[in-house]
C-alpha positions as CSV (number, residue, x, y, z in Angstrom):
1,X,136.8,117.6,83.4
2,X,138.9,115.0,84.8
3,X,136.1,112.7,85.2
4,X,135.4,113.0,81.6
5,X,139.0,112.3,81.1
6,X,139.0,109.2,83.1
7,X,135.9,108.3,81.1
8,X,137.4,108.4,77.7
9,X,140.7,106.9,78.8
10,X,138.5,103.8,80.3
11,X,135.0,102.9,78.9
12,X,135.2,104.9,75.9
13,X,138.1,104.0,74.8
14,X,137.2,100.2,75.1
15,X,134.1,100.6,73.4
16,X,135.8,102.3,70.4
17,X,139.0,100.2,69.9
18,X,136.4,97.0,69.8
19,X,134.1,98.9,67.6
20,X,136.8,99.6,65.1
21,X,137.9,96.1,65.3
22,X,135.0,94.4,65.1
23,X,133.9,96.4,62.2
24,X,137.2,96.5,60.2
25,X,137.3,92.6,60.8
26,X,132.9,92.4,59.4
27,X,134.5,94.3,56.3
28,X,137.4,92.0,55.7
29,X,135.7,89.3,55.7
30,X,132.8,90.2,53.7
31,X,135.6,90.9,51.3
32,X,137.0,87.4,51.3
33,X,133.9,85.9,50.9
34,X,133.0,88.0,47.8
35,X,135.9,87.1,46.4
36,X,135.7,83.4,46.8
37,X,131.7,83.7,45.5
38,X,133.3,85.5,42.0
39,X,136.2,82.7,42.0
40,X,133.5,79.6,42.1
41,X,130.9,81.6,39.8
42,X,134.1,82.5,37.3
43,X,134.9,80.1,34.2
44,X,138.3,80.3,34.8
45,X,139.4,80.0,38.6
46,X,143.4,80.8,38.0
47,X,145.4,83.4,39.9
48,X,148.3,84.3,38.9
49,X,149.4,85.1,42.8
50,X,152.8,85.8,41.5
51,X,151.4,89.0,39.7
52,X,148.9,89.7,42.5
53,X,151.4,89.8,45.0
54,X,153.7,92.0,43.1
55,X,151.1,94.2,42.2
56,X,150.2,94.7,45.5
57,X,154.0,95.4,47.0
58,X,154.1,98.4,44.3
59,X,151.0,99.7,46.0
60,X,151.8,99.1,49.4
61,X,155.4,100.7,49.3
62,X,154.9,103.2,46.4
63,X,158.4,104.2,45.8
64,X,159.1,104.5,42.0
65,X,155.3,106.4,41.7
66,X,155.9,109.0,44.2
67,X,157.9,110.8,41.6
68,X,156.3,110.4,38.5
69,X,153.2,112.6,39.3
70,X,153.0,115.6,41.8
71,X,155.9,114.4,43.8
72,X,156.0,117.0,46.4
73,X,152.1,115.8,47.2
74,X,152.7,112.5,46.6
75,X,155.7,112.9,49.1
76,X,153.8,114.3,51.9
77,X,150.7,111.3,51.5
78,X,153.2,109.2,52.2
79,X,155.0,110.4,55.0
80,X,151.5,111.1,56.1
81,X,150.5,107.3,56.2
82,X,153.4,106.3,57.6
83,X,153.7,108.7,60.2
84,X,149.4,108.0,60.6
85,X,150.3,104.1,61.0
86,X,153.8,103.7,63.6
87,X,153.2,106.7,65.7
88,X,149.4,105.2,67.6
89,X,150.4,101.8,67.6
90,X,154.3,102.3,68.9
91,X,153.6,105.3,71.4
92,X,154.6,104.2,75.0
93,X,151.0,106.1,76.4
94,X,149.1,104.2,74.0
95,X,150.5,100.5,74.1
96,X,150.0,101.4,77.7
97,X,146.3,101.8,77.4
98,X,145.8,98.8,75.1
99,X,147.6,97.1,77.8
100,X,145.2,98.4,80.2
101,X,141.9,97.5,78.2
102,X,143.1,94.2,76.6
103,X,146.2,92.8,78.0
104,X,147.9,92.9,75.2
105,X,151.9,95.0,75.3
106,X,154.8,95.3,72.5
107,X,157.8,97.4,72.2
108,X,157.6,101.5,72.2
109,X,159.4,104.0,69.6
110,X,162.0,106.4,71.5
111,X,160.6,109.8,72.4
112,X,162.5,111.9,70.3
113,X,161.5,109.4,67.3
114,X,157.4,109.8,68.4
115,X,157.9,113.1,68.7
116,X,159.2,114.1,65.0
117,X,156.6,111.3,63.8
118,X,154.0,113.5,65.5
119,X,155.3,116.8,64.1
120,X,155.7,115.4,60.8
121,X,152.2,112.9,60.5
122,X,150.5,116.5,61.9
123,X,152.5,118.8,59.4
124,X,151.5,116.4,56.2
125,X,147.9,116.3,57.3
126,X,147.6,120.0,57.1
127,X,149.6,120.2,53.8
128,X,147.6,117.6,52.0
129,X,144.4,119.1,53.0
130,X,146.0,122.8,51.3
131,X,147.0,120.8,48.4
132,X,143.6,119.3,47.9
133,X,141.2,122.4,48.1
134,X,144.2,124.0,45.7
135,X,144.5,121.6,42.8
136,X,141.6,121.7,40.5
137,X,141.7,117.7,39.9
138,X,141.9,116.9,43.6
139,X,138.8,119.1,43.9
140,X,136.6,117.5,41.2
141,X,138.1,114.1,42.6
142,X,137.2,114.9,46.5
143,X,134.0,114.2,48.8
144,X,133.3,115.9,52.1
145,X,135.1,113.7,53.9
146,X,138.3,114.1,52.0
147,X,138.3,117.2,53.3
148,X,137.1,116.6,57.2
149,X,139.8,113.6,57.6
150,X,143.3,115.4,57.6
151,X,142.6,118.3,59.7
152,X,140.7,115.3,62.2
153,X,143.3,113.7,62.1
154,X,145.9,116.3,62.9
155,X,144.3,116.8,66.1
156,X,144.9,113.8,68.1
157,X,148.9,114.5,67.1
158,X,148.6,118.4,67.9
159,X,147.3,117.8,71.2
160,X,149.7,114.8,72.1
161,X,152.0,116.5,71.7
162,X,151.1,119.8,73.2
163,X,150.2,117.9,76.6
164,X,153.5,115.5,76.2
165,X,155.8,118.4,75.3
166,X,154.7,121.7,76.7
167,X,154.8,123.2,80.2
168,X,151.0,124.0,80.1
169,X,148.1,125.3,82.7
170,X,146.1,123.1,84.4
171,X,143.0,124.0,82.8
172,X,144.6,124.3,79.0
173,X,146.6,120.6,79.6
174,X,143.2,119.0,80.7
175,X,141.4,120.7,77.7
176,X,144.2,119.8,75.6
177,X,143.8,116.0,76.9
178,X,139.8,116.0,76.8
179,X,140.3,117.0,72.7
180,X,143.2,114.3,72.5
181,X,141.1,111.5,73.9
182,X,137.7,112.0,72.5
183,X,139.1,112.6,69.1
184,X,141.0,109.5,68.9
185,X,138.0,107.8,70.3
186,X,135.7,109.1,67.0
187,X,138.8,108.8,64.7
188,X,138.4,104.7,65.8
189,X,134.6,104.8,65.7
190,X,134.7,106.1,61.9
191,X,137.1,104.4,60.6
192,X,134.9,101.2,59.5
193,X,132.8,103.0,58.0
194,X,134.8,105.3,55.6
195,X,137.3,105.7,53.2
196,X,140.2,105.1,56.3
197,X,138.8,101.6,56.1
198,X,141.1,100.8,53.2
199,X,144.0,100.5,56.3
200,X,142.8,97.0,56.0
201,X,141.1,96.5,52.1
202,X,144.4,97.9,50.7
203,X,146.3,94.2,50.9
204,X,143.2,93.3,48.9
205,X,142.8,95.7,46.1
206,X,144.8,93.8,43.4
207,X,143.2,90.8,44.5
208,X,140.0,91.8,44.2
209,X,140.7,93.5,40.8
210,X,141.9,90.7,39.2
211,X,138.9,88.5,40.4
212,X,136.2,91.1,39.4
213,X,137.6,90.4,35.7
214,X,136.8,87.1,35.6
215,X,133.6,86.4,34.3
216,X,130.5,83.8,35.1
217,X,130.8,80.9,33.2
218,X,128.4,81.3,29.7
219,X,128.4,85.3,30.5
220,X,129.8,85.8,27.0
221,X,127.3,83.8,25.1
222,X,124.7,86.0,27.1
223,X,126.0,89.3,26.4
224,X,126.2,88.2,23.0
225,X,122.4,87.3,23.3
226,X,121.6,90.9,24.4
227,X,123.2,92.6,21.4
228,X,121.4,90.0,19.0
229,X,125.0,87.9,17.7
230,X,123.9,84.7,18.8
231,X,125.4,83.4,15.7
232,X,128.9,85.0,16.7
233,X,131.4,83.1,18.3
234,X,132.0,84.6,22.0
235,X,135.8,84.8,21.1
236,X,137.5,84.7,17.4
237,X,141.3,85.9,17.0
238,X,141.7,88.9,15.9
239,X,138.0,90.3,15.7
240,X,137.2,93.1,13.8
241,X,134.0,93.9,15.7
242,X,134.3,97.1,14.5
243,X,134.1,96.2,11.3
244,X,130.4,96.3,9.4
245,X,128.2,92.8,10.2
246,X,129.3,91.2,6.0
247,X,132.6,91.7,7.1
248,X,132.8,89.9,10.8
249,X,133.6,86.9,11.5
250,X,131.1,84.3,11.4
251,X,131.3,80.3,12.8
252,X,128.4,77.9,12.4
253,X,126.9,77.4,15.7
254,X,128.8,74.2,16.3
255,X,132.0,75.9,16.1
256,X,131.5,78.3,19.2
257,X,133.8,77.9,22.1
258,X,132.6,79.7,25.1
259,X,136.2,80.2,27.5
């Protein structure tokens, strides 16, 4: 057992960590490229950054929306995040082993402080997977993995904490460790290619939004086309599309204005 521990603390663990890397960095970048192809294929190229940005801070730190809907499960996602983000990357054990593998070394959290983290990032996990197979929405909303994710992982967090915290038998501790290793190892392998990938898409997601709603240049003219109103300017104030064809609008051809 211990030279499987060894194993996962060494090898596996570098092959993971660059894995999870490597792969979060392909998707972010395919990201960034997509949205510069839809900027120079879009009519109008304008951002407004100021919007995007602020947008974005309401999703990133969702204060005011925790409250408004379920708060007690919006509450626990999150704590859950949070907890899911600072306790791996700020836990003395870990910085040690990225030290180790890469070189690289920053500043720990106290014990006491990654210890409630861990208490509390496990707690949430369990609570959120309860509150999704209970609430009839969640469940029409929800995919397998919605459901494998939170109790996954919880165990990296249970088991820390176990071997970090509890006067435990050999044999238990180094079971305790192998589960505590080789899940964080699969937790890193998976996250690329998942939902968890949003850790890095999230910063994106208003970006991207308000990108995808700009349109080719001439792709109003052609949609036109399709529903046979090539006679129909692509834009008129105040249409009444819904209106019956006598009473649209109507423009002679030279009058259309394509935006």
């Amino acid at each position: 057992m211990e030279a499987w521990i060894e194993f996962g603390r060494g090898p596996l663990f570098r092959l993971s960590f660059a894995l999870m890397v490597l792969g979060l960095a392909r998707i972010l970048m395919l990201t960034l490229v997509g949205v510069a192809e839809a900027l120079g294929r879009a009519a109008d190229r304008r951002v407004a950054c100021k919007e995007v940005l602020g947008k974005t801070l309401v999703w990133l730190f969702p204060i005011r929306r925790l409250w408004t809907k379920r708060p007690f499960y919006g509450t626990l996602s999150f704590l859950f995040h949070l907890g899911l983000l600072v306790t791996p990357l700020f836990l003395a054990a870990h910085i040690l082993l990225v030290r180790d593998a890469i070189g690289l070394s920053w500043p720990a959290l106290p014990r006491p402080a990654a210890n409630w983290l861990t208490i509390l990032t496990a707690a949430a996990a369990l609570a959120l997977f309860v509150g999704r197979a209970a609430h009839a929405g969640s469940r029409a909303l929800s995919r397998l993995q919605d459901y494998v994710w939170p109790p996954l992982l919880a165990v990296p967090f249970l088991t820390g904490y176990f071997c970090a915290n509890l006067a435990l038998p050999p044999a238990a501790y180094q079971w305790s460790m192998f589960l505590h290793i080789y899940a964080g190892c699969l937790i890193m392998v998976l996250i690329p290619f998942t939902k968890i990938a949003h850790c890095v898409l999230l910063p994106l997601s208003q970006l991207v939004t308000t990108v995808s709603w700009k349109f080719a240049q001439g792709a109003g003219d052609r949609v036109a086309a399709t529903l046979g109103w090539e006679d129909r300017p692509t834009w008129v104030p105040n249409a009444r599309l819904n209106a019956p064809p006598e009473r649209r609008p109507m423009v002679r051809k030279r009058e259309v204005t394509t935006l």
